[in-house]
Every structure is written in C-alpha cells, then in structure tokens.
C-alpha positions in Angstrom: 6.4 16.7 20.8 6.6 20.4 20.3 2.9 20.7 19.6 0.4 20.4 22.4 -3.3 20.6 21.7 -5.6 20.9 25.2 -8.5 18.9 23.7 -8.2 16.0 26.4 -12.0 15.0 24.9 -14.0 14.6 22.0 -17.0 13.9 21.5 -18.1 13.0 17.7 -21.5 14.6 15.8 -22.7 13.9 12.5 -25.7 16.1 11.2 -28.1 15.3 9.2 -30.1 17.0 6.7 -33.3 17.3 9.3 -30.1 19.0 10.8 -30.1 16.7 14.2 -27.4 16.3 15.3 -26.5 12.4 16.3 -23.4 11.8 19.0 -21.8 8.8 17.8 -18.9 8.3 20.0 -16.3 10.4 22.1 -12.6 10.5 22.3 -9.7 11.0 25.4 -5.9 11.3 25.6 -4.5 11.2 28.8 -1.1 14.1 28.7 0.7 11.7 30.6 1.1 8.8 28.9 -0.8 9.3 25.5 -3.4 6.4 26.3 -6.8 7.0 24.0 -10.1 6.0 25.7 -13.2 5.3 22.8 -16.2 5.5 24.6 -20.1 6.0 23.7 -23.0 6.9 25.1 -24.4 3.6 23.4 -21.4 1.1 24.4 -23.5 -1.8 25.3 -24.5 -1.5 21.5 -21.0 -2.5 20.4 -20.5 -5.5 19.2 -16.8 -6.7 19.4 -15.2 -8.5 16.3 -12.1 -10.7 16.4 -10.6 -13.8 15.1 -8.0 -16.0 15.3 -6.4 -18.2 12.6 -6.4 -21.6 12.5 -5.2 -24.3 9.8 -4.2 -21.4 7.6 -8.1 -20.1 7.3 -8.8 -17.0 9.1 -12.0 -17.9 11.8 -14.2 -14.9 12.9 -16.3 -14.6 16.0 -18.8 -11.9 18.0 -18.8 -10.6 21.3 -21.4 -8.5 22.2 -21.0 -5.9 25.1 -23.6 -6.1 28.0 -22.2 -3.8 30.4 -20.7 -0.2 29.7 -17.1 0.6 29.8 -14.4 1.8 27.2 -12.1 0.6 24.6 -8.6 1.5 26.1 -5.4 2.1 23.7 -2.7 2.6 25.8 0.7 4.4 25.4 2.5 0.9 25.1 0.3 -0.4 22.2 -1.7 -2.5 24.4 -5.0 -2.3 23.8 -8.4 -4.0 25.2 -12.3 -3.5 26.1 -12.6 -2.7 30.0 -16.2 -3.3 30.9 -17.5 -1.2 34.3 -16.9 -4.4 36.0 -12.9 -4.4 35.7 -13.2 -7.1 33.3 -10.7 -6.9 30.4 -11.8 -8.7 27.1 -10.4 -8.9 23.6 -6.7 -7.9 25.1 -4.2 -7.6 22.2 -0.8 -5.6 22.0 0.6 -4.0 19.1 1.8 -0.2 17.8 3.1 1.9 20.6 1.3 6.0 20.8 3.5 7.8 23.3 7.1 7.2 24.5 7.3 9.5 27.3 11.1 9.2 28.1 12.2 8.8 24.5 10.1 11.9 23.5 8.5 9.8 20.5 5.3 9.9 19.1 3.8 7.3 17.3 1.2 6.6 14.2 -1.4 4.2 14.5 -4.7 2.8 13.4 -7.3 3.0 16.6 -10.3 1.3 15.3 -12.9 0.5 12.4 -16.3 1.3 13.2 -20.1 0.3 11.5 -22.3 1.8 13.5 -26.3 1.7 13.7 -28.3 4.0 13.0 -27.6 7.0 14.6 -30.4 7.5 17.5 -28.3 9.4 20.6 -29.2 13.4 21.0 -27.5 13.9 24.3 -28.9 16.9 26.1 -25.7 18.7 26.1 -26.2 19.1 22.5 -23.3 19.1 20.0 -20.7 22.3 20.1 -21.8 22.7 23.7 -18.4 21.7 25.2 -14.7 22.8 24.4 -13.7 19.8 21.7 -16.8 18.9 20.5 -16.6 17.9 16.6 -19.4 18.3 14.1 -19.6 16.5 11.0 -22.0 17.6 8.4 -23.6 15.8 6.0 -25.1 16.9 2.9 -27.7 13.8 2.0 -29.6 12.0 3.8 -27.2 9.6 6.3 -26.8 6.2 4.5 -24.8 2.8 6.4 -21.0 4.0 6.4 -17.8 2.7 8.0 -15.6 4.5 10.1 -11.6 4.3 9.9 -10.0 6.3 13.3 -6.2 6.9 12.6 -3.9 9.0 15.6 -0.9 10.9 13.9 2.0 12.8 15.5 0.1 16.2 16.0 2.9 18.0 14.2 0.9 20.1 11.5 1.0 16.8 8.9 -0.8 17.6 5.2 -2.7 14.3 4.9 -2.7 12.3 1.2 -5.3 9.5 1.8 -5.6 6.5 -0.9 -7.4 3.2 -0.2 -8.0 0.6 -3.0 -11.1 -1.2 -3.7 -12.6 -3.3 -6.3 -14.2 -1.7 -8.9 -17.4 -3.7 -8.1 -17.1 -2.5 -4.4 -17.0 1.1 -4.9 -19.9 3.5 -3.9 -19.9 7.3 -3.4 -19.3 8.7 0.2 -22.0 8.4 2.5 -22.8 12.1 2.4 -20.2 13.4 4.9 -17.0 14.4 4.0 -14.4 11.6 3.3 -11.8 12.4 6.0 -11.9 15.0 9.1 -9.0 15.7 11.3 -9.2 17.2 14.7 -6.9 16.8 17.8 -6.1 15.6 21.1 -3.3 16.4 23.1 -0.6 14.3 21.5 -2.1 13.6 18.2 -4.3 14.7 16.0 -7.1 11.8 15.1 -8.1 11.2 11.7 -11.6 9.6 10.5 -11.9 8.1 7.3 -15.9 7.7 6.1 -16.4 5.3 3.0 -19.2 3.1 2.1 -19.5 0.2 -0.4 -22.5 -1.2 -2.4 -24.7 -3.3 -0.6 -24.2 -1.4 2.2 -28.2 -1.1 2.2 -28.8 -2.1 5.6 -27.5 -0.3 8.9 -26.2 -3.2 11.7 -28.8 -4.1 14.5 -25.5 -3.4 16.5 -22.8 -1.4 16.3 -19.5 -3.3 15.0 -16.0 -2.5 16.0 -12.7 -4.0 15.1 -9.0 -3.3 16.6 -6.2 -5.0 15.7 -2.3 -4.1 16.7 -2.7 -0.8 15.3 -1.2 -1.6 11.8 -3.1 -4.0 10.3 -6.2 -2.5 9.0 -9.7 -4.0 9.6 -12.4 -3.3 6.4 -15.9 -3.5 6.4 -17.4 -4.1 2.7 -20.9 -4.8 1.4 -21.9 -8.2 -0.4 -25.2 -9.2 -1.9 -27.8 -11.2 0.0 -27.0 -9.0 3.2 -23.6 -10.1 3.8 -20.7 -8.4 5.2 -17.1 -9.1 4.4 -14.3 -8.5 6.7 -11.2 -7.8 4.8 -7.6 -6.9 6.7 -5.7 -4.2 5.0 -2.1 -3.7 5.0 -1.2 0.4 5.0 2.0 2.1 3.6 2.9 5.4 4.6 5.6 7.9 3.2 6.1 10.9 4.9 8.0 13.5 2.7 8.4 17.4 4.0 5.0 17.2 6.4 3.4 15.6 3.9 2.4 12.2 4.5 1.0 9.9 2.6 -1.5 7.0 3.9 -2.0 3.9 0.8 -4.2 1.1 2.0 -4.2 -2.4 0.1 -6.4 -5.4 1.1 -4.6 -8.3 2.7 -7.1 -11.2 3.6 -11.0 -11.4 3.5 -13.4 -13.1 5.5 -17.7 -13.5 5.6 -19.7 -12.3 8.6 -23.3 -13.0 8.4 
C-alpha cells in the first residue's frame, strides 16, 4: 500500500468516430475501506444476470433494474445491487479488495459488462472532471463486452491472455483491447473483446458478478443467441510483471 492514487471517481467515455463521446459507466473507491461503487447514468438499463445450479445443470435467470442505485463491491468481498430504495438484491460474497489492518491489497474480477448502444452525452462532457477516462475508438463502435479487473496499484506490467474457440474469435471492437487507469487503492483494468455473431447490441444493458474469481463471458451464437460461459483465471506474478490466463469453465444459453 505504498502507492496512493487520488482518483476517488471515474467516469468511463468511449469515442466514436463522429467523435461523440458516450459515458458508459463511472467508478468509486472509498480510501477507507477499499469498497468500489459501479454506477451509470443509465442504471435502470441494467439487466442483472445470475444463476444457481441445480441437479448438476447450471440454471440462468434475469433481473431487470427498475429503480436507480449502484452495484457495491465491498472491502470484504461482499458484493450486491443496492437499489435507491435500500433494497439489496443479487447479494453474493467472495474475493476480499482491501485489508485495512493487515495492510493487504487484493486482486479481483469486478464485473462483465454488454452494454447497449451507447446513447448517454452527459452535459459535463468527457475530460471535464479530475479522473475522467477516454477511450477511443478507431471504427465505427460495434456490440462489445466489457471485463473490469481491480489490481494492487503497485506499478504492475499487465500480460493479458484469454482463450477462445477458433470459431468464436472476432477482431476487437475498434477500441483498444485493455486500458488501465486508477483509483485510490487499485488500478482497474478493462478488457474489450467481441465474438462473431455479436451483430446485435442488447435492448438492455447485461451485467454479471460473481465472487470475484470466477470469470463471467459473454459470446456470440447464431440465430441471435448469447452464451454465458464462466471462466476460470490464472495469474503469475513474476518481478511486477503479472500475468492474467483465462480458460472457459462451464457454458450456458441466454436467449
């Protein structure tokens, strides 16, 4: 915990080639505890996927948000959806982020992301405010996923690998594969990657969290299908250097 970055907030831009800039999502971290806050200017857009598994068969279901709030990761590892209405949904503990007393910092996956179409220009437009991050694309903005990762804000040199099928793989979605920027204990990282038959941008945008280790995947299927498919990372860290490898565990349909 030598390093402290003063970016307490994020908020998240991707340009386009019309050069608009679309706001997709900001980011907190609270000093005290280490808790990370996702919120959106568009949070009754996010649609909330879980599951549970049942007679060995993995069993997917929705919930869509109707009321704005947050997605809360705190310190601990808990981590849940708090609606403006104090109501908690989707509640599931898992990978720690700050140890206060025992001075440790933790990694962990924060979420994966599908979002609509971008349609949010805030007023305050992008690079306005301390923390802001832009994201530039070179083409024209095509349906993408979003993987957020927190690491130990300790100057890491990032080696990202992710396996697909052969059949899966597409080219990047016209922004640059990974960004890193940070907060005040860590330094989030977004991975962008689409796959084929990723044609069609969701009617609402999807989010999955899980206990901040097992890796939730979007990926394209014909006939307008979406697979869900949970990955299983391995990290070696070597000299600063570390090294994130994500293989695919289980897969599941969404309609």
């Amino acid at each position: 915990m030598n390093k402290v970055n003063k970016n307490d907030r994020c908020r998240v831009f991707i340009q386009d080639v019309e050069n608009k800039s679309w706001q997709f999502f900001s980011l907190e971290q609270r000093k005290k505890d280490g808790s990370i806050y996702l919120g959106s200017p568009e949070f009754t857009s996010f649609e909330w996927l879980t599951f549970e598994i049942k007679d060995s068969k993995l069993n997917t279901f929705k919930i869509s948000q109707d009321i704005e709030g947050h997605l809360s990761i705190h310190g601990s590892g808990r981590a849940h959806v708090k609606s403006d209405d104090r109501r908690c949904k989707l509640v599931i503990s898992g990978q720690y982020l700050l140890r206060p007393t025992e001075n440790d910092i933790s990694l962990r996956h924060l979420f994966t992301l599908f979002p609509k179409k971008p349609e949010h220009l805030p007023k305050s437009e992008a690079l306005k405010r301390k923390g802001d991050q832009l994201l530039i694309s070179s083409e024209k903005l095509r349906p993408f996923v979003i993987i957020g990762f927190a690491l130990p804000s300790i100057g890491l040199k990032i080696h990202f690998m992710m396996s697909f099928n052969v059949d899966d793989l597409e080219t990047l979605p016209g922004v640059m594969g990974f960004h890193l920027f940070p907060l005040v204990h860590h330094d989030v990282l977004l991975v962008f990657y689409r796959t084929k038959h990723m044609n069609d941008w969701p009617k609402r945008i999807m989010v999955q969290y899980l206990d901040g280790v097992t890796v939730p995947i979007f990926i394209g299927k014909p006939e307008r299908i979406i697979e869900m498919q949970l990955y299983q990372p391995a990290f070696k860290l070597l000299n600063k250097e570390l090294e994130i490898n994500l293989s695919p565990l289980i897969k599941q349909e969404l309609v």
